[in-house]
C-alpha positions as CSV (number, residue, x, y, z in Angstrom):
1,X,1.3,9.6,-10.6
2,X,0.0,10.6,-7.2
3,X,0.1,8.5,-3.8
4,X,-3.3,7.6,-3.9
5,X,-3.6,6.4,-7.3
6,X,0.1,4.8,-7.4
7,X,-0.8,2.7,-4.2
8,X,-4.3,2.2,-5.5
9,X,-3.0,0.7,-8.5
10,X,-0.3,-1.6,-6.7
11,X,-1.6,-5.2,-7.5
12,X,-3.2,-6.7,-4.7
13,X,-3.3,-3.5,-2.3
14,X,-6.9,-3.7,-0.5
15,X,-7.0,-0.1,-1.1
16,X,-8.5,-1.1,-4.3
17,X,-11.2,-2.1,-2.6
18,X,-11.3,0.7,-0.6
19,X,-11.2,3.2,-3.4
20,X,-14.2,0.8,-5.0
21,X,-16.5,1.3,-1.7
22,X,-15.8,4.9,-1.4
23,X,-16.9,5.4,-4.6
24,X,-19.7,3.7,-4.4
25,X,-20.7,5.1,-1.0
26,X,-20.6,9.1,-2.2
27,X,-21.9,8.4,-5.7
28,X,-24.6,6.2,-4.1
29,X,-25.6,9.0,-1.7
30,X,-26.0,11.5,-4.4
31,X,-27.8,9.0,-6.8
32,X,-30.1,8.0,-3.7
33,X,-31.2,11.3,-2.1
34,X,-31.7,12.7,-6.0
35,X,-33.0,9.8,-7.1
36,X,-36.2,9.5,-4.5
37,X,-36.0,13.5,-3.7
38,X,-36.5,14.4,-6.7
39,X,-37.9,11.5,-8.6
40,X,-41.2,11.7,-6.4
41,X,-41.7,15.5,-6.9
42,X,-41.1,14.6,-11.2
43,X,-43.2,11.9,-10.7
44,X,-46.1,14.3,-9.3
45,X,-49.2,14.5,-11.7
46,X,-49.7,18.4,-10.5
47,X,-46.5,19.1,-12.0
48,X,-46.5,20.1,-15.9
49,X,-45.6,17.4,-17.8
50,X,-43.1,18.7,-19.7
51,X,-41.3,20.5,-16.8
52,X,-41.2,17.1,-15.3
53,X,-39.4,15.8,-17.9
54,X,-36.8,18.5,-18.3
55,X,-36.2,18.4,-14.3
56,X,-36.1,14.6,-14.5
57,X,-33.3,14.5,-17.1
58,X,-31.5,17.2,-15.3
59,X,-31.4,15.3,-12.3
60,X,-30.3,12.3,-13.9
61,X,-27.6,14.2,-15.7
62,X,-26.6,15.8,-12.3
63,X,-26.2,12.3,-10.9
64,X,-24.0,10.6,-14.0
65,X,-21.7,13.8,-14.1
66,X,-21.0,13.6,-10.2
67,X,-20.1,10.3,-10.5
68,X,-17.3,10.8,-13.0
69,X,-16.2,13.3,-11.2
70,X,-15.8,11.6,-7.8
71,X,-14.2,8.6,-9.8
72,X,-11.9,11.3,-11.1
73,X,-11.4,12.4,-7.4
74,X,-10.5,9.1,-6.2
75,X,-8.0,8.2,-8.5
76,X,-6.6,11.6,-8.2
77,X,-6.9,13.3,-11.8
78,X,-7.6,16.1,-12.6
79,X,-11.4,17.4,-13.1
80,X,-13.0,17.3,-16.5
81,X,-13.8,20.8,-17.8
82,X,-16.5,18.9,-19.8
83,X,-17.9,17.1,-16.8
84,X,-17.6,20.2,-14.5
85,X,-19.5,22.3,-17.0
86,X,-22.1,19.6,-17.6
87,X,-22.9,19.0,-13.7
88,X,-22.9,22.7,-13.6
89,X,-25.7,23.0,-15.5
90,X,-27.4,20.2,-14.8
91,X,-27.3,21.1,-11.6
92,X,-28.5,24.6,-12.3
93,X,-31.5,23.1,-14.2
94,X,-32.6,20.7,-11.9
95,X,-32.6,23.5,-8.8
96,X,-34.2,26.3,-11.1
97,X,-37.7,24.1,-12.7
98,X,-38.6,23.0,-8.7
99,X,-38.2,26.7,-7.2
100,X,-39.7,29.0,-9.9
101,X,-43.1,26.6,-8.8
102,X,-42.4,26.6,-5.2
103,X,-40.9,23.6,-4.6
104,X,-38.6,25.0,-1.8
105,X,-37.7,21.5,-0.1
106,X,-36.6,20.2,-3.9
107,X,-34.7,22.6,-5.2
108,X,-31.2,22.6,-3.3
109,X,-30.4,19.1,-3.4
110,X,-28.7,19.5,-6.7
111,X,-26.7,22.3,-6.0
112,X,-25.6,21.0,-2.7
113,X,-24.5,18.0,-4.1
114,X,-22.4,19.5,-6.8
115,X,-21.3,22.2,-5.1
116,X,-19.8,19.3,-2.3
117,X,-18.4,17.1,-5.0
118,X,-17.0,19.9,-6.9
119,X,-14.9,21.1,-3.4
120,X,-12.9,18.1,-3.2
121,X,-10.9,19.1,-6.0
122,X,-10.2,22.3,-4.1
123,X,-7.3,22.4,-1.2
124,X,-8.8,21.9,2.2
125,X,-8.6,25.6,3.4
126,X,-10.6,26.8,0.0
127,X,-12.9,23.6,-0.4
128,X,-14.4,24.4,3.4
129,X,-14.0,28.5,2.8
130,X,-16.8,27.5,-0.5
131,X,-18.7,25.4,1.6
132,X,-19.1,28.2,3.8
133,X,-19.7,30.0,1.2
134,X,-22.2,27.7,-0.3
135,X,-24.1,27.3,3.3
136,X,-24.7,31.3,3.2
137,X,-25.5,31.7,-0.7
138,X,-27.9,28.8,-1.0
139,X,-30.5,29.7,2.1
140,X,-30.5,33.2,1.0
141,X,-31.4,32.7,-2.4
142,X,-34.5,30.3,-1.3
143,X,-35.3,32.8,1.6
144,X,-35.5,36.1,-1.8
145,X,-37.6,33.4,-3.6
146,X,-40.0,33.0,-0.9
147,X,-40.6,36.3,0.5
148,X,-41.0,37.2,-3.0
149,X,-43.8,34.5,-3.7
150,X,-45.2,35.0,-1.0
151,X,-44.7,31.8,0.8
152,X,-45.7,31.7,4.3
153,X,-43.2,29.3,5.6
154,X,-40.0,31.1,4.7
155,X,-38.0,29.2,7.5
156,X,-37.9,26.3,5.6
157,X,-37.2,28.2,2.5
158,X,-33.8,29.4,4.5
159,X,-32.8,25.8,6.7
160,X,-33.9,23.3,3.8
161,X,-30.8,24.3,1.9
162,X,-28.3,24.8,4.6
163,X,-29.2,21.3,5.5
164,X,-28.8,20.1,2.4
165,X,-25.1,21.7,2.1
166,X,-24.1,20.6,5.9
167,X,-25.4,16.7,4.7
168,X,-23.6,16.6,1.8
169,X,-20.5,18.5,1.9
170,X,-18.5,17.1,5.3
171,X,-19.5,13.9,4.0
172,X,-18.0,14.1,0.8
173,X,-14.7,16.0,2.1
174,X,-14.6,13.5,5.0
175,X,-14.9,10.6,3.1
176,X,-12.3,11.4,0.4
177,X,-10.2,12.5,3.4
178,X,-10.1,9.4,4.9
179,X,-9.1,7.4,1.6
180,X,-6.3,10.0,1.6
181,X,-4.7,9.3,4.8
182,X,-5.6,5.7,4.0
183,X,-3.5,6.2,0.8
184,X,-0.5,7.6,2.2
185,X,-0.2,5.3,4.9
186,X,0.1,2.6,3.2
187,X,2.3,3.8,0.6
188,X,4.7,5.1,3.8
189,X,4.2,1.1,4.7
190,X,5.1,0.3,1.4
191,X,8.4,2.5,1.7
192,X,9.4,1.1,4.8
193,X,9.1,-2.0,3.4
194,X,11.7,-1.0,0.9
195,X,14.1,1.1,2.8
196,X,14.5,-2.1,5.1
197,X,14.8,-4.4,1.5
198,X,17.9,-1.8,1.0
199,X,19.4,-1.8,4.1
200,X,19.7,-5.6,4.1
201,X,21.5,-5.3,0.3
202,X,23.7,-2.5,1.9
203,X,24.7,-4.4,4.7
204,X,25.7,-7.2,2.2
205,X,27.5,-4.9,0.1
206,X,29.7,-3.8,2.7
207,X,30.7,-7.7,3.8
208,X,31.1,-8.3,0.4
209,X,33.6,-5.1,0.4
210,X,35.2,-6.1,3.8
211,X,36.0,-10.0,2.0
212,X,36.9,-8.4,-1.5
213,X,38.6,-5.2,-0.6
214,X,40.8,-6.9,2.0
215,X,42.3,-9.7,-0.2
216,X,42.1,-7.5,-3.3
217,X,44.7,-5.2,-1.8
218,X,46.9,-7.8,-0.1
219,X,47.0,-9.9,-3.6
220,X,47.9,-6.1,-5.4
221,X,50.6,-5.9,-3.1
222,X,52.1,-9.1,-3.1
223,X,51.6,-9.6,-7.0
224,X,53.6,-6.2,-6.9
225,X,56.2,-8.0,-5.0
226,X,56.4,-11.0,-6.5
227,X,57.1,-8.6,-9.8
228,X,60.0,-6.8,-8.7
229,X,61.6,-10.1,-6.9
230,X,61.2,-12.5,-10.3
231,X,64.6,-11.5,-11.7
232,X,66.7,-11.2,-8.3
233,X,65.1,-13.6,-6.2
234,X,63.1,-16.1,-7.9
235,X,62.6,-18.4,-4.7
236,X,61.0,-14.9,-2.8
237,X,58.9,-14.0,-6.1
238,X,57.4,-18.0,-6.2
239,X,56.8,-17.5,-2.7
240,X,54.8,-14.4,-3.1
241,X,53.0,-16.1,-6.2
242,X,52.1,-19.3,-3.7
243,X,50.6,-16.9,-1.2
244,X,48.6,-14.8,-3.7
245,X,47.1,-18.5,-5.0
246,X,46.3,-19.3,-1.2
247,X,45.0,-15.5,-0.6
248,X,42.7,-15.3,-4.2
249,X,41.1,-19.1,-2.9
250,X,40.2,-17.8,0.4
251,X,38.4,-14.7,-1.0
252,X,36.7,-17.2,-2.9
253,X,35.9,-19.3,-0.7
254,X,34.5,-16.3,1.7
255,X,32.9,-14.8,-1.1
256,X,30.5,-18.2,-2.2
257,X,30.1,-18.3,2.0
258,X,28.5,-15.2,1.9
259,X,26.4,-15.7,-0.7
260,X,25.4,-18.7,0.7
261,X,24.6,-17.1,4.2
262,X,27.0,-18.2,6.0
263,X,29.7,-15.6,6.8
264,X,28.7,-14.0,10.0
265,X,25.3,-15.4,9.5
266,X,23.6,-16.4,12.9
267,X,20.1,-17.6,13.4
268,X,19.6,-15.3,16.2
269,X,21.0,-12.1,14.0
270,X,18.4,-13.5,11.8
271,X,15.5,-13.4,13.8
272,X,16.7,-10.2,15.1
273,X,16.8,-8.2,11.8
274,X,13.5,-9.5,10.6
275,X,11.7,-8.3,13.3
276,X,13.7,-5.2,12.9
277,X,13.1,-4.6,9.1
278,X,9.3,-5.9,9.7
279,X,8.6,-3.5,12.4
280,X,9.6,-0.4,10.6
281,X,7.3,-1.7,7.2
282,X,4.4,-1.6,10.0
283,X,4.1,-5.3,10.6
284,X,3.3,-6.2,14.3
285,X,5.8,-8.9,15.1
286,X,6.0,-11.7,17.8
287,X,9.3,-14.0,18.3
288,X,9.1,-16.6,20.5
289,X,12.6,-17.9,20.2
290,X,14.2,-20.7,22.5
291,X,18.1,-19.0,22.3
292,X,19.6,-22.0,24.4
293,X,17.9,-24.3,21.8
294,X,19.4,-21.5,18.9
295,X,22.9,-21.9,19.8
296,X,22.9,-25.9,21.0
297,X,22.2,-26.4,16.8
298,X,24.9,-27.4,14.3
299,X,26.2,-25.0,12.0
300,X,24.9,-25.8,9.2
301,X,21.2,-26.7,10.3
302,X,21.3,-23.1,12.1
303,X,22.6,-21.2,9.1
304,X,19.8,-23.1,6.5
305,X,16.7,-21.8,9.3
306,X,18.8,-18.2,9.0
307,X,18.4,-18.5,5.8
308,X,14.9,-19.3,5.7
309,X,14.0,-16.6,8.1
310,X,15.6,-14.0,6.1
311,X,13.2,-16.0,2.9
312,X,10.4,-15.3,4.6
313,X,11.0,-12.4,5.7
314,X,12.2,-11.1,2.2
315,X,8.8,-12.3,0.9
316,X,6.7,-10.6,3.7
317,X,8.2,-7.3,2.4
318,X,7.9,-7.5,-0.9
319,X,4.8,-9.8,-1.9
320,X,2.0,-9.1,1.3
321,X,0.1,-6.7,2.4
322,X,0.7,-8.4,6.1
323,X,-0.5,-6.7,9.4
324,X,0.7,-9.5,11.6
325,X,3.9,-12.0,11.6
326,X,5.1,-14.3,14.3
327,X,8.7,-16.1,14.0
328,X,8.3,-19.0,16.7
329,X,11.8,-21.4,17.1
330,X,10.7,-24.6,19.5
331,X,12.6,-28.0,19.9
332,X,11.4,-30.8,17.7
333,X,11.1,-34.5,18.2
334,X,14.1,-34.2,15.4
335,X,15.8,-30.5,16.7
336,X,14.0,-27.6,16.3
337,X,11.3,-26.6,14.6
338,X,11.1,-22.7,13.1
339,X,7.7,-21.7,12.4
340,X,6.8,-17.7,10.4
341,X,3.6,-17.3,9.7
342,X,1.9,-14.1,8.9
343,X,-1.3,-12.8,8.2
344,X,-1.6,-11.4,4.4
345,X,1.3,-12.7,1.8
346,X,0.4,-14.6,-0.9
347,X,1.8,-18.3,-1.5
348,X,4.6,-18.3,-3.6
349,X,4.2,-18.0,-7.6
350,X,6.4,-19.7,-10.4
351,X,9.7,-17.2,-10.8
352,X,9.7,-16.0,-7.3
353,X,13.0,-18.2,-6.5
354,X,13.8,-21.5,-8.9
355,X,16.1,-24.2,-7.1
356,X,18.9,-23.3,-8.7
357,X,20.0,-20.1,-8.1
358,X,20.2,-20.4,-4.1
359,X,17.3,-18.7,-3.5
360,X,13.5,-18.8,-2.9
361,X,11.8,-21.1,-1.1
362,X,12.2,-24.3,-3.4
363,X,15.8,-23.9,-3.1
364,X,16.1,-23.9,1.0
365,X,13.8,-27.1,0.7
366,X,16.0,-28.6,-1.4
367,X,19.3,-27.5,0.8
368,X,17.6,-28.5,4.4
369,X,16.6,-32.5,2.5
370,X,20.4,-32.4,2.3
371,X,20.9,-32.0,5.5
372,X,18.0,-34.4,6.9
373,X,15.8,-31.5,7.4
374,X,12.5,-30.4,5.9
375,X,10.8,-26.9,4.8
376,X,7.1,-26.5,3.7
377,X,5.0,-23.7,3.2
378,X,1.3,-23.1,2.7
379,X,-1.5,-20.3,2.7
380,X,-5.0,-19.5,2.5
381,X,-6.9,-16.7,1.9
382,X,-5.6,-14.3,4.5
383,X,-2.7,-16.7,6.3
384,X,0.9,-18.0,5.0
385,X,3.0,-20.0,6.7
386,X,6.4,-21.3,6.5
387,X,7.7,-24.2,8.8
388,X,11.1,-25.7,8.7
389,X,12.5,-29.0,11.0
390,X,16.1,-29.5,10.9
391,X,18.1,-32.2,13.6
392,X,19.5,-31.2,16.7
């Protein structure tokens, strides 16, 4: 799947909007400048009935067809041969009943239009080599049909349709352009977000490492030890066997500490990574952090907000589409106050984090009312905020 249809299709992207209105802005154009163009010259009792009837249902056909294939464009497929052939000929119709009676200002609104919507499909350098192509082709061939009917006013037998292509076809390459670099821009966002996601799990593979490698090897060596001493010095080989006991509980002990957050796990580090990792997914970031008041806190309150920082931050990244955060720390009538707001995740949804696991936002609630603290969280449409107290 391509970028624009694979970030187009990412649930709750507001390029889905985006895609929607472009849409609807080209395929409206063509329908509205067909539509009255041509609908008021079919609609003209001068005009055989039947020709008007043929021309009207080209037209109509001419509209349908471009549609489909600018919602083919948007999401990035590939054209139908049926649709192309079908707006092709409509097209051709439509153009061909208007100028073999004279109709010079009629004629080459079809053909523009399908000629513009058929480009986009093309590579930039050929789609504006055709349109070029299209803005020399089109006036000439009402410029032959004019001089050769004898019209008078063959000028606007040659501009009519050059302004018909110049209307049309920067619009519609423009347009489709834009939703393009709108596309991959988010989709770069998107991938910031989780390259910074997999430098925080790499950074917590290598502590994990550091605790596990360390006391891993030690253990080996003094199990080893311990092996060779059983039979000639028992005394030596319990001693070893003590101290592998005491080594495997620390590396337990470390290991469930950083888990829990706590090894080497700062409040300030914190707030510092999370306006690192949200900076490089795009998000503008403001931290207003008191560092005296930081540091003055206990351990454990000041671990829990690190925790809840790195939460929030975690759910910024992978469930918004947020422009704006600020992470504000300010003393409370109780301690501190840590407030992260931000200005497009989404409130958070049943499996995101249970209370169990030690993780999510339930779970830090439930770890801050043990130690006389307090974390809420709420959002509207296009705001979410998180807010934790803790005691000084």
């Amino acid at each position: 799947m391509s970028t624009a249809r694979a970030v187009a299709d990412d649930d709750g992207s507001g390029l889905v909007s985006f895609r929607r209105n472009t849409w609807w802005v080209l395929a409206g154009t063509v329908a509205c400048v067909l539509g009255f163009s041509v609908g008021d010259w079919v609609l003209d009792p001068d005009v055989q009935a039947g020709l008007r009837a043929l021309t009207g249902l080209a037209t109509a056909t001419t509209i349908v067809a471009c549609g489909v294939l600018l919602a083919r464009r948007i999401r990035d497929e590939a054209p139908s041969a049926a649709w192309l052939a079908t707006a092709c000929c409509a097209a051709l119709v439509a153009a061909a009943v208007p100028l073999a009676l004279g109709s010079f200002g009629i004629w080459p609104i079809a053909p523009a239009a399908t000629i513009s919507v058929l480009v986009t499909f093309l590579p930039a350098r050929q789609a504006w080599f055709t349109l070029g192509a299209a803005l020399l082709v089109l006036p000439t061939i009402g410029l032959v049909a004019a001089l050769a009917m004898g019209e008078p006013n063959v000028a606007h037998a040659a501009w009519m349709p050059a302004l018909m292509v110049l209307a049309f076809g920067p619009a519609m390459v423009g347009m489709l352009h834009a939703w393009q670099v709108a596309a991959r821009l988010d989709d770069a966002r998107r991938l910031a977000g989780e390259l910074a996601v997999a430098d925080e799990r790499l950074r917590f593979a290598a502590d994990l490492h550091d605790i596990q490698g360390h006391h891993l090897q030690v253990i080996a060596l003094k199990s080893e030890l311990a092996a060779r001493l059983a039979e000639a010095d028992p005394a030596r080989a319990a001693e070893q066997m003590r101290e592998v006991q005491q080594l495997a509980g620390d590396a337990l002990r470390e290991t469930r500490a950083l888990v829990q957050g706590y090894r080497r796990t700062t409040l300030d580090a914190e707030i510092a990574n999370a306006s690192k990792v949200l900076a490089a997914a795009g998000v503008e970031v403001r931290a207003d952090v008191d560092a005296g008041l930081a540091a003055s806190l206990p351990d454990a309150p000041r671990s829990l907000l690190g925790l809840v920082v790195r939460e929030a931050t975690t759910n910024v990244l992978r469930h918004s589409r947020a422009t704006r955060a600020a992470i504000v720390l300010v003393p409370d009538d109780a301690g501190a106050r840590l407030v992260i707001d931000n200005d497009g995740a989404r409130p958070a949804r049943p499996g995101d984090g249970s209370a169990g696991d030690g993780t999510g936002l339930a779970s830090l609630a439930e770890r801050l009312d043990a130690v006389g603290g307090r974390l809420s969280w709420a959002g509207d449409d296009d705001r979410f905020v998180v807010t934790a107290t803790v005691a000084g």
